[in-house]
C-alpha positions as CSV (number, residue, x, y, z in Angstrom):
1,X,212.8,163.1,242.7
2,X,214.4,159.6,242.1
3,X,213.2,156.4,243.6
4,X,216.1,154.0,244.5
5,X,216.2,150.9,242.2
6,X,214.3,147.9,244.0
7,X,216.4,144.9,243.2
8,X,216.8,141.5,244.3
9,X,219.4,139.0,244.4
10,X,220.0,136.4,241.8
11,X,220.3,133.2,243.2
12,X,222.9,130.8,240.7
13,X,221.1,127.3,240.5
14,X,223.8,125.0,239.6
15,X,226.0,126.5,243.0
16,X,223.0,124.4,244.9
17,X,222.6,120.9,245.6
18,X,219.1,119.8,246.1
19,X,220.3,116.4,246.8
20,X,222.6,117.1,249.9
21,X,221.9,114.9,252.8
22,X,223.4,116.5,255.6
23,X,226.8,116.5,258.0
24,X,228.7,113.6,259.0
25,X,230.1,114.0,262.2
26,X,234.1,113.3,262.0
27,X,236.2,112.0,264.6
28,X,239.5,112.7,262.7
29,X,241.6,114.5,265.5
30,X,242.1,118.4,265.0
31,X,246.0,120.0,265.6
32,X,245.4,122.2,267.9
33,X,248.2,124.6,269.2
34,X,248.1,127.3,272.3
35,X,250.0,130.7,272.8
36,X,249.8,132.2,276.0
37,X,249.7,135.8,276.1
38,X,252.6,137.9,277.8
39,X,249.3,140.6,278.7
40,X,245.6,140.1,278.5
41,X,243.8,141.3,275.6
42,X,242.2,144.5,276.4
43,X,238.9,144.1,276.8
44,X,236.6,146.9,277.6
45,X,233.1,145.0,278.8
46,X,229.7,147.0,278.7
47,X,228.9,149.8,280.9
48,X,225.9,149.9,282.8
49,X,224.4,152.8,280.3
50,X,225.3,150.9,277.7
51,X,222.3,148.4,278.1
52,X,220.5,148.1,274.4
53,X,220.5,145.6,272.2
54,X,222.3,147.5,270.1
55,X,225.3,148.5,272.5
56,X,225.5,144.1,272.7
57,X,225.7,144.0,269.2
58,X,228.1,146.8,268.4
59,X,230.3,146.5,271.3
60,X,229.6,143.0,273.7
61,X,229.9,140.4,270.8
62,X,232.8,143.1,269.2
63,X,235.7,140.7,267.5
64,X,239.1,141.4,269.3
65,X,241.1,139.7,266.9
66,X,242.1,140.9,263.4
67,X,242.9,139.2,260.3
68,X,245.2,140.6,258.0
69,X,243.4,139.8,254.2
70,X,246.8,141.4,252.5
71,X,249.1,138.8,254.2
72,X,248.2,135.1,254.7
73,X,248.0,133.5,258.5
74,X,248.8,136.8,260.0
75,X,246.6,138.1,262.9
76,X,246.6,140.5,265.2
77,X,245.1,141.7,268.5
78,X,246.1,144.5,270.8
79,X,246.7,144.3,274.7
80,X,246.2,145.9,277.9
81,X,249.3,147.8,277.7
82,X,248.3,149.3,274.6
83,X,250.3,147.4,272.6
84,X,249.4,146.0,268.9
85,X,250.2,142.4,268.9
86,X,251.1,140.8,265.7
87,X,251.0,136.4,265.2
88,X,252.9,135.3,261.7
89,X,252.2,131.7,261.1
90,X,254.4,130.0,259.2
91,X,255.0,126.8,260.5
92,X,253.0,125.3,263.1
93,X,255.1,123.1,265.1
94,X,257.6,126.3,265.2
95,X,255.3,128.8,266.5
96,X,256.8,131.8,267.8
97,X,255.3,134.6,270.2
98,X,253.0,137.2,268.9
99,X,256.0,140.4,268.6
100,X,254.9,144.3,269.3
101,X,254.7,146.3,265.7
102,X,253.0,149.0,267.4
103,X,251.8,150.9,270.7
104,X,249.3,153.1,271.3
105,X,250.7,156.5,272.3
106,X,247.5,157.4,274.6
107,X,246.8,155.7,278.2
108,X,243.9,153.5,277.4
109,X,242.9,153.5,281.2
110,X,242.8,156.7,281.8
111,X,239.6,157.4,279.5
112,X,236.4,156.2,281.5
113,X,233.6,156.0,278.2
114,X,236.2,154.4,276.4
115,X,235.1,152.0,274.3
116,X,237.0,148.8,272.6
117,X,240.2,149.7,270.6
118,X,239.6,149.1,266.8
119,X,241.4,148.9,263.8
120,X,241.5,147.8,260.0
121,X,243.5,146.9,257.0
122,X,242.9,149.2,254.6
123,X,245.5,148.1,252.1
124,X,248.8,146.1,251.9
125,X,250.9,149.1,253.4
126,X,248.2,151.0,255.6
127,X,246.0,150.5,258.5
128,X,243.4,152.9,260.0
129,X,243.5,152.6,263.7
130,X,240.9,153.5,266.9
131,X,242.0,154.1,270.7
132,X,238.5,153.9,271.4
133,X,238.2,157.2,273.1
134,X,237.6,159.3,270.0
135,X,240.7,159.5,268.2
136,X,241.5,158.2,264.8
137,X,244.9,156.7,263.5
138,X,246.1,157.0,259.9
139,X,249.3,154.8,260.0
140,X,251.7,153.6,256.8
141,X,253.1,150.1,257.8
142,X,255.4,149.4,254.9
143,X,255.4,146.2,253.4
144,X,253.7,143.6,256.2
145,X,253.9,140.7,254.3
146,X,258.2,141.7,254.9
147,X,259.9,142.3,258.3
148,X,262.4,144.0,256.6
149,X,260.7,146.5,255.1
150,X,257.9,147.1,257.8
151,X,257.3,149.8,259.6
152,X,254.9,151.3,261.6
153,X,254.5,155.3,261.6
154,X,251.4,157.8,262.4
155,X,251.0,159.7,259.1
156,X,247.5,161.5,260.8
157,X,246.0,161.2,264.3
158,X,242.9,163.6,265.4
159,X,240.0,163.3,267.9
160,X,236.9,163.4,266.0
161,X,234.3,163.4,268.9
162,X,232.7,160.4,270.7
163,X,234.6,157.4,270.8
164,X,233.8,155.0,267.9
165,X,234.7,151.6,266.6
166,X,235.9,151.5,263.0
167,X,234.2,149.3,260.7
168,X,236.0,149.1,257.2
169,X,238.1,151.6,255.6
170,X,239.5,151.9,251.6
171,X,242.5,153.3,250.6
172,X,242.1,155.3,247.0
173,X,245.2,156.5,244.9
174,X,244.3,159.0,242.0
175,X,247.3,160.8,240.4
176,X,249.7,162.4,242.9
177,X,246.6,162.5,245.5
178,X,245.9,159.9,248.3
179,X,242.7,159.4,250.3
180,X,241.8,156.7,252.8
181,X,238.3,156.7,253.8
182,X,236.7,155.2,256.8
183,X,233.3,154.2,258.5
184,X,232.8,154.8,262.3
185,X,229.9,153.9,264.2
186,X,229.0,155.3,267.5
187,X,225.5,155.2,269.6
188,X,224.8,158.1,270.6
189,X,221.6,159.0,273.0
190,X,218.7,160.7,271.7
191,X,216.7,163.0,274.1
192,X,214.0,163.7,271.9
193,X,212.9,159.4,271.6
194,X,211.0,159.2,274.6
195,X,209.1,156.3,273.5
196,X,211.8,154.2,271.9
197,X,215.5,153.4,273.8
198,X,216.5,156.7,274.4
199,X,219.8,155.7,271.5
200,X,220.5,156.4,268.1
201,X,223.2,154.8,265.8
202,X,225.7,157.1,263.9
203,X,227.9,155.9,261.2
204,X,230.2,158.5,260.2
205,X,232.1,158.4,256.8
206,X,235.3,160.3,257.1
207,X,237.4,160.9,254.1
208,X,241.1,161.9,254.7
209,X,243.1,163.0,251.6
210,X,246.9,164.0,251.1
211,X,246.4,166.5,248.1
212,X,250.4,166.0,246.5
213,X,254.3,164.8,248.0
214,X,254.8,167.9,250.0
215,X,251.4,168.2,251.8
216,X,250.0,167.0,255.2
217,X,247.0,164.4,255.4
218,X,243.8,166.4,256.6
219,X,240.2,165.3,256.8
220,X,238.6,166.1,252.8
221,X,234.5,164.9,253.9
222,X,233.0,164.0,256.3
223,X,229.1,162.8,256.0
224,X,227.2,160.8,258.7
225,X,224.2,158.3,258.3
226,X,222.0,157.7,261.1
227,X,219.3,154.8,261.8
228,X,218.3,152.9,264.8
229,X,220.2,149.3,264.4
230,X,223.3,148.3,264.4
231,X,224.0,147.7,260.7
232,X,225.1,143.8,260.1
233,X,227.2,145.0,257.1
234,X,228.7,148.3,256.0
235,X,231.6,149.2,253.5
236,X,232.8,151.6,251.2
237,X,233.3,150.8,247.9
238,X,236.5,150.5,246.3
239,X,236.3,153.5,244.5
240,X,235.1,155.5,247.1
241,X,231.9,156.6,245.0
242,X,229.6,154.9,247.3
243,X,228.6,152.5,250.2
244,X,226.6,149.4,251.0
245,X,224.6,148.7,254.4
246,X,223.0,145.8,255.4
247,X,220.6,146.8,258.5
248,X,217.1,145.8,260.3
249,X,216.6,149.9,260.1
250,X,217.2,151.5,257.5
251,X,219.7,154.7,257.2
252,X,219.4,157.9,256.4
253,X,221.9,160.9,255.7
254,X,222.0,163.6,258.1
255,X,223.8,167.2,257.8
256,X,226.0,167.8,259.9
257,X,227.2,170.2,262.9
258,X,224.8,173.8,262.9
259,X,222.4,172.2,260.4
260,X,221.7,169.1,263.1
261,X,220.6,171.7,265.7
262,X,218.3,173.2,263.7
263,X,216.7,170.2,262.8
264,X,216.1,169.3,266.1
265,X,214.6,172.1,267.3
266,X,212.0,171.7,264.1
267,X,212.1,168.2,265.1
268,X,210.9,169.1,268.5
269,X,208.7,171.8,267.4
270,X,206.5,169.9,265.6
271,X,206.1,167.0,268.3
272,X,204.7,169.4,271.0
273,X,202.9,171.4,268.0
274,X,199.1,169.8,268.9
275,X,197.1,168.7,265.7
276,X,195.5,171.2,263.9
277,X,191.8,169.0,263.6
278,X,190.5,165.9,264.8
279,X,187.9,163.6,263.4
280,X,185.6,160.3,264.0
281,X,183.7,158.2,261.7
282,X,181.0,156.0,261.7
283,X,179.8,153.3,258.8
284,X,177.3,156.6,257.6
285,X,179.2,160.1,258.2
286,X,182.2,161.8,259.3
287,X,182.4,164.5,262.1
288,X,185.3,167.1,262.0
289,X,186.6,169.4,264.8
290,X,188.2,172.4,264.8
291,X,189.7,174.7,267.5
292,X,188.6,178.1,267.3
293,X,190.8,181.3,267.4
294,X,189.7,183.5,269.8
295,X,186.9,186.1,269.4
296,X,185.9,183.7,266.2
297,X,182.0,184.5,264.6
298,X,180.4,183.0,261.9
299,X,181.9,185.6,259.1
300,X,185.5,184.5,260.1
301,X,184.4,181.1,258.9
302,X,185.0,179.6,255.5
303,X,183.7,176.0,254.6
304,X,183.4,174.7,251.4
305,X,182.7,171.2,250.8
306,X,182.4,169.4,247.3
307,X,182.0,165.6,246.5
308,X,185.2,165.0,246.5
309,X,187.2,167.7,248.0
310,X,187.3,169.7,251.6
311,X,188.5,173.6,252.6
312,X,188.4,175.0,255.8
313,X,189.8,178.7,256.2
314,X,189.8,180.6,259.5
315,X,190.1,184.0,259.8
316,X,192.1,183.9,256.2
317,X,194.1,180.7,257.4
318,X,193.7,177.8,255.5
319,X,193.3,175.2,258.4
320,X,192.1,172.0,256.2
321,X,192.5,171.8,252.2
322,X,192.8,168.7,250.4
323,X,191.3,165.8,248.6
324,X,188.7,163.5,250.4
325,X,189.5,159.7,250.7
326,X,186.3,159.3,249.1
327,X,182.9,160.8,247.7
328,X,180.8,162.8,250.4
329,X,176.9,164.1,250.0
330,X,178.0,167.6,249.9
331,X,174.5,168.7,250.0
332,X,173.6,166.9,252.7
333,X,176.8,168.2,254.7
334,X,176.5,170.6,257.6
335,X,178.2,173.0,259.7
336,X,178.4,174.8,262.8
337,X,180.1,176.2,265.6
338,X,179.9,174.7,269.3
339,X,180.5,176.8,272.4
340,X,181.8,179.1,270.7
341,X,185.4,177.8,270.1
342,X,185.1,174.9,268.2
343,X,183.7,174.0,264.4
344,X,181.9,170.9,264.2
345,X,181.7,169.7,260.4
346,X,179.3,166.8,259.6
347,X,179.7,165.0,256.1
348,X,177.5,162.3,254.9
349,X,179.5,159.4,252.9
350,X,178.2,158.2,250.0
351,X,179.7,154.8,250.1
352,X,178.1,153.7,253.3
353,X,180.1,151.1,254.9
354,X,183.5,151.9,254.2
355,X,186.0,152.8,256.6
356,X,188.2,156.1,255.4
357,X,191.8,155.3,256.8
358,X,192.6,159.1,256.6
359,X,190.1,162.2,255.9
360,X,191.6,164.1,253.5
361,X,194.3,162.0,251.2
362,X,198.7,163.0,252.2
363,X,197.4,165.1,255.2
364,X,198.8,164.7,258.7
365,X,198.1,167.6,260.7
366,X,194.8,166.0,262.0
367,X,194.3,163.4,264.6
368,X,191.3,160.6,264.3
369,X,189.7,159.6,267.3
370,X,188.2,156.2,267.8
371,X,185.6,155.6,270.1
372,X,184.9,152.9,272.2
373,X,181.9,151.5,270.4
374,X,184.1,151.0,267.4
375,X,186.9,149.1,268.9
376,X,184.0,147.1,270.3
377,X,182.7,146.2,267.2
378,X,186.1,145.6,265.9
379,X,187.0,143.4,268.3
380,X,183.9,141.3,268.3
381,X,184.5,140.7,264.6
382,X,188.0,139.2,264.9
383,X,186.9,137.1,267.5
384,X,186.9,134.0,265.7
385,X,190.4,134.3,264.8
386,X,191.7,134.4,268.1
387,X,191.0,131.5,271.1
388,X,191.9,131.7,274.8
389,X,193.3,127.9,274.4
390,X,196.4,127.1,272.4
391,X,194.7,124.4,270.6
392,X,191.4,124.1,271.0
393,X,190.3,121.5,268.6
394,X,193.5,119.3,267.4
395,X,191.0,116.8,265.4
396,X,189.9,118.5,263.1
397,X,191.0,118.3,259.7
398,X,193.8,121.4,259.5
399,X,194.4,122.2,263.0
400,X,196.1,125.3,263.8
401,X,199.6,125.9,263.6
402,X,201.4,125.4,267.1
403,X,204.7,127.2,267.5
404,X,205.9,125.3,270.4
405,X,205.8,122.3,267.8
406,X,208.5,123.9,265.9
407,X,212.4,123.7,266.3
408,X,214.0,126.7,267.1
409,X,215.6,126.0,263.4
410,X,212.5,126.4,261.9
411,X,211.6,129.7,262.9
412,X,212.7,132.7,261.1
413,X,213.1,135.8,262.5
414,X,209.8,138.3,262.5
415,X,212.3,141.4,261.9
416,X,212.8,142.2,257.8
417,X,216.4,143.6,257.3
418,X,217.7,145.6,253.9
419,X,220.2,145.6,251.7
420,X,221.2,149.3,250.6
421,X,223.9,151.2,248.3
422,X,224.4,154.7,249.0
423,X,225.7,157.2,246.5
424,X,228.5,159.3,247.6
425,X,227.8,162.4,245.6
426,X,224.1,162.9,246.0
427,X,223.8,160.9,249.5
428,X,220.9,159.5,248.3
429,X,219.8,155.8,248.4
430,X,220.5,154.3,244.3
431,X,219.3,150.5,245.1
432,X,217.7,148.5,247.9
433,X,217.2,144.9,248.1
434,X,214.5,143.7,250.7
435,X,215.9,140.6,252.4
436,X,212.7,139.6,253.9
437,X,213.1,136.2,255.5
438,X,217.1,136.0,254.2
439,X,218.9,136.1,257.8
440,X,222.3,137.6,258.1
441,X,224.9,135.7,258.9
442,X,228.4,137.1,258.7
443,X,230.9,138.8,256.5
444,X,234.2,137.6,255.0
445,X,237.3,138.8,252.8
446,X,237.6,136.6,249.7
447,X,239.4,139.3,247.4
448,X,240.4,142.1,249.7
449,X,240.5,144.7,246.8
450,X,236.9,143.5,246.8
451,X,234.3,144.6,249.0
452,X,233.6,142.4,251.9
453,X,231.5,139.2,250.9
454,X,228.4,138.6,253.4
455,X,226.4,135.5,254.0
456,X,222.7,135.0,254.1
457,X,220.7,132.4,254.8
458,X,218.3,131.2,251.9
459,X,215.9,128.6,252.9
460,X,218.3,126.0,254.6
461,X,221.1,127.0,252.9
462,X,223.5,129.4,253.7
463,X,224.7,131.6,250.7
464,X,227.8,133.9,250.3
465,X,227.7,137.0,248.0
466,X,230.0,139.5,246.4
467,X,229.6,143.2,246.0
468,X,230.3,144.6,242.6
469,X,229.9,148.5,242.6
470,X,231.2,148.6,239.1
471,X,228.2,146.1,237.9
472,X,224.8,148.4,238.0
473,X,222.4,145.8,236.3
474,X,224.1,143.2,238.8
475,X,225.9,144.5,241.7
476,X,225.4,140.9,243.8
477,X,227.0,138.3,242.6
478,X,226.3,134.3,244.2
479,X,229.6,133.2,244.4
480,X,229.6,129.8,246.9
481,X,226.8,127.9,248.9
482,X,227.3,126.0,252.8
483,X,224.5,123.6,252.1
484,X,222.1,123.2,255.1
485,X,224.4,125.6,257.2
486,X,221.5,128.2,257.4
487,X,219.5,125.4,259.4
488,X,222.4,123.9,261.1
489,X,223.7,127.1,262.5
490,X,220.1,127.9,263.9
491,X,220.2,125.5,266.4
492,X,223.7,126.5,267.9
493,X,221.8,128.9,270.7
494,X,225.3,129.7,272.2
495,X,227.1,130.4,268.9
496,X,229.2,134.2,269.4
497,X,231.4,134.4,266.3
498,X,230.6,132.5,262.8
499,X,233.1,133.0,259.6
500,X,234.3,130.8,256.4
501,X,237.7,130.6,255.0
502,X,238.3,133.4,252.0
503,X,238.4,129.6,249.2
504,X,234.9,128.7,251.3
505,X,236.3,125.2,251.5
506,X,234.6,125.3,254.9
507,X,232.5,127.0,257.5
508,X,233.3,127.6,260.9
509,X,230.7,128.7,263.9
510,X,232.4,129.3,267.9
511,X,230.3,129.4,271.0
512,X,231.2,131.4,273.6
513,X,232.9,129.1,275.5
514,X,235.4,126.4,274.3
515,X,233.9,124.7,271.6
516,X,234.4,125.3,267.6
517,X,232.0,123.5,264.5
518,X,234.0,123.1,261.3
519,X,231.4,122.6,258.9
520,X,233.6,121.6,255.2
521,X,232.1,121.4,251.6
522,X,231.3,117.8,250.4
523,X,234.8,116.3,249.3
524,X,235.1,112.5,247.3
525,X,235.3,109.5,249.4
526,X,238.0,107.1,249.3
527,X,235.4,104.0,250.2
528,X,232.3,103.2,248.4
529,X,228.7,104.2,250.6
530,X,225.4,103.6,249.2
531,X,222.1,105.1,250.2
532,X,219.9,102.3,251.1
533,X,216.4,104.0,250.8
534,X,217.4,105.7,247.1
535,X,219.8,102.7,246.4
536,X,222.0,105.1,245.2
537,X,226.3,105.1,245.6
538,X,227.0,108.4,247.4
539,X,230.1,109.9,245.9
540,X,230.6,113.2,248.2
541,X,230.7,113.6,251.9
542,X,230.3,116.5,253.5
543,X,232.0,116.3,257.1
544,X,231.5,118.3,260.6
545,X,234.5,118.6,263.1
546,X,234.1,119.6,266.2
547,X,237.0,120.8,268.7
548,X,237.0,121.6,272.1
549,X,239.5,124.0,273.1
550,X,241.4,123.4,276.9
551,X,240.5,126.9,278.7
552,X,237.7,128.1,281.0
553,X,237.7,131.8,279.7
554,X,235.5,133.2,277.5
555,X,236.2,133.9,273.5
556,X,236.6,137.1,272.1
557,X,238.3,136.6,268.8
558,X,237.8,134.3,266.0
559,X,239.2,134.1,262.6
560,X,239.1,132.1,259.9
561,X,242.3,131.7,256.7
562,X,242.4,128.8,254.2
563,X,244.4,126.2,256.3
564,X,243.8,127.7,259.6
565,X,240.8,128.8,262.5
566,X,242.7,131.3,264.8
567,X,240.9,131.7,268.4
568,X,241.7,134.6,270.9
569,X,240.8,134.4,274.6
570,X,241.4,137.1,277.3
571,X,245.0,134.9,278.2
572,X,245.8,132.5,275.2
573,X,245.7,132.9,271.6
574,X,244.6,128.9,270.1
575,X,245.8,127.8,266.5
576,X,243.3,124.8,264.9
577,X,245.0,123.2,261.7
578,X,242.0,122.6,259.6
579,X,243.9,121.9,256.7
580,X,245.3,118.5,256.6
581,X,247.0,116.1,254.5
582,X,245.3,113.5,253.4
């Protein structure tokens, strides 16, 4: 069986600056430029069985507003009337209105578990499109980047089931054949997870091919991953061969259709299926019991006991075989049978004192009992690591740590996510990277015949990476660092939407209400400044902006190009120049 490749990331040491001194808050005015919207966007808010954590990370904080990475300043958003709204900037003091390029055939209203319409720009002259009741769009746009030559027609439309959101898409051109495959990601409940939220996430990988000229495009594979958090980051790969998830849980594929049954009824099976022995321990011996079949006597009992080694059979069924977790007294080990429908099995360790985690080594079919005394004991022992005061004795020389002390930008987040490539042929996981304490941050297009570039946090810092599929040894690559932006963004408690410009010439961060942080990289200054405490000139600056956008209603896109920050609220669309001559 192979193990995936445990990796990490490579950090590049001369992309940081251990000598950067923070943000200087600007007061240089922002252009700032409003559209209002002939219809509202169309916003579908959260149902009231959609109350996870998940459902607000998937669907409440979803991004209404769509960047085109093929064609520069062009965004796009789509409306109540089910229309697909389309902004060109070219000019900003000539701004015209956002025009229709395409409309949704379906009545959005009329589907009650709808959830938000979705789409994405799977290359310069396709898009993959979602209603949000279930049905996908594969649509050939012509050129976008020219009016002339752009045109929007449905080359494949299907209902594939729940509704889902799409989450990235590829388009893949080999010979005469042409194949455009997508992610989908639904939450879908779980009946069987009585303990945990009753939901499971489903990301579905759909592949639709056109085989030659004279064919139709029909749906080639279809494979579906399952975990139980939204992932931060998924995409395919650019040659299709694979796909990358960044998640808190990890995911796992699943067959599909017949095969899904069936393992739920195993599934379920084996939950209500009762253990097959239980056992206690103390610090000197072990005690075993086993249910009895009926009508059991002392000749339909097996038990053979060695130092290290256990086997119970039962009328000829082998009830308990395996290694022991350590050496027993076999001669010293007893057995016998209690009421007459259970086998009690006493064995004496050898290594008094230690505490077996499991009875015999890889086997789960039993079920160890602890009894009160023990937990007792246990918890009289870690007694003096725990104190019914916060801080009982602040003068002594190391007091204890006191979280309320700490700024909510100090602390990281107890959760551990994971970085994962999946391999399209076997379906199995090839490499995983554990991000322990390295916080997600967002995604963003640099090269978009690249994978998607994501951001982490490392330490203060915040660090942006490209995916290289094609690179085995090295698949990561550290391509830019936001210096102190993985502390600064901490403290921003009512921060919604968080991106970078595709040059990373600066970072931007929205709340959910009116205000925007521009965060830029450090840039030369035109006057001297010296550090007084190093005595030092300072040659860089690194400036934050801050702008404060004139509307009441809530955000529910944000984008980011080169020269501009594009900002969608449920009426008006808001243009920030953050490019500006100097």
């Amino acid at each position: 069986m192979e193990v995936a490749a445990n990796c990490s990331l490579r950090v590049k040491r001369p992309l940081l600056d251990p000598r950067f001194e923070g943000y200087k808050l600007s007061l240089e005015p922002l252009p700032c430029y409003q559209l209002e919207l002939d219809a509202a966007v169309a916003e579908v808010k959260l149902r009231d069985d959609q109350y996870t954590l998940e459902h607000m990370h998937a669907f409440g904080m979803y991004n209404y507003l769509h960047c085109d990475s093929w064609c520069q300043d062009s965004v796009y958003y789509i409306d109540n009337l089910g229309r697909m709204m389309n902004l060109k900037v070219m000019l900003d003091t000539a701004l015209g209105k956002p025009r229709e390029v395409f409309r949704l055939p379906a009545d959005l209203m009329a589907c009650d578990n709808r959830l938000c319409a979705s789409l994405h720009f799977t290359s310069s002259t396709w898009v993959t499109l979602s209603d949000g009741t279930g049905r996908l769009y594969l649509i050939e746009t012509g050129d976008r980047g020219n009016n002339a030559s752009e045109k929007w027609e449905i080359m494949f439309n299907e209902e594939l089931g729940d509704p889902f959101i799409i989450i990235h898409s590829i388009s893949l051109l080999k010979a005469e054949e042409h194949s455009v495959a997508a992610l989908l990601l639904r939450i879908e409940t779980e009946e069987l997870d009585s303990k945990g939220s009753g939901f499971h996430v489903s990301l579905e990988w759909v592949t639709i091919s056109k085989k030659n000229k004279d064919s139709k495009y029909e749906i080639a594979k279809r494979y579906s991953l399952r975990g139980k958090s939204v992932p931060h980051y998924a995409a395919v790969e650019p040659d299709g061969n694979g796909l990358m998830i960044i998640s808190y849980k990890s995911f796992t594929f699943v067959p599909v259709a017949q095969d899904v049954e069936e393992n739920k009824d195993e599934n379920m099976a084996e939950k209500i299926k009762e253990p097959l022995y239980y056992w206690q321990q103390t610090e000197d011996d072990l005690t075993v019991r086993v249910r009895l079949p009926e009508d059991s006597t002392k000749e339909d009992v097996q038990v053979q006991v060695v130092p290290d080694h256990v086997n119970v059979v039962l009328k000829g069924q082998r009830v308990l075989e395996g290694n022991l977790y350590s050496s027993v007294d076999h001669e010293s080990s007893t057995w016998i049978i209690k009421d007459n429908n259970s086998l009690e099995i006493s064995l004496i360790k050898k290594n008094e004192g230690l505490i077996w985690p499991e009875l015999v080594v890889g086997d789960k079919q039993g079920e160890f009992i602890r009894d009160s005394a023990q937990c007792a004991a246990i918890a009289e022992r870690l007694m003096h690591l725990t104190s019914e005061e916060l801080n009982p004795n602040p003068d002594k020389e190391k007091p204890p740590c006191n979280a309320q002390e700490l700024e909510e930008c100090d602390i990281f987040f107890e959760e551990s996510s994971s970085l994962s490539r999946f391999d399209g042929s076997t379906l199995k996981t090839t490499h995983v990277v554990n991000l322990g304490s390295n916080q997600y941050l967002f995604s963003v297009i640099v090269d978009p015949k690249e994978m998607p570039c994501f951001c982490l946090r490392h330490d203060v810092d915040a660090l942006l990476w490209q995916p290289y599929s094609s690179k085995r040894d090295d698949m990561w690559e550290h391509i830019a660092t936001f210096n102190a932006l993985g502390y600064v963004q901490a403290s921003k408690r009512d921060k919604k939407f968080f991106a970078c410009s595709p040059n990373y010439s600066y970072a931007a961060l929205c709340e959910c209400l009116r205000r925007v942080f521009i965060y830029r990289q450090p840039t030369p200054m035109s006057t001297v400044l010296y550090n007084r405490k190093e005595g030092r000139q300072i040659g860089q600056v690194a400036k934050q902006q801050v702008a404060s956008l004139e509307t009441n209603d809530p955000v529910l896109g944000f984008q980011a190009t080169n020269e501009r920050l594009f900002v969608l609220t449920t009426k008006n669309l808001f243009l920030i120049k953050v490019k500006t001559e100097n």
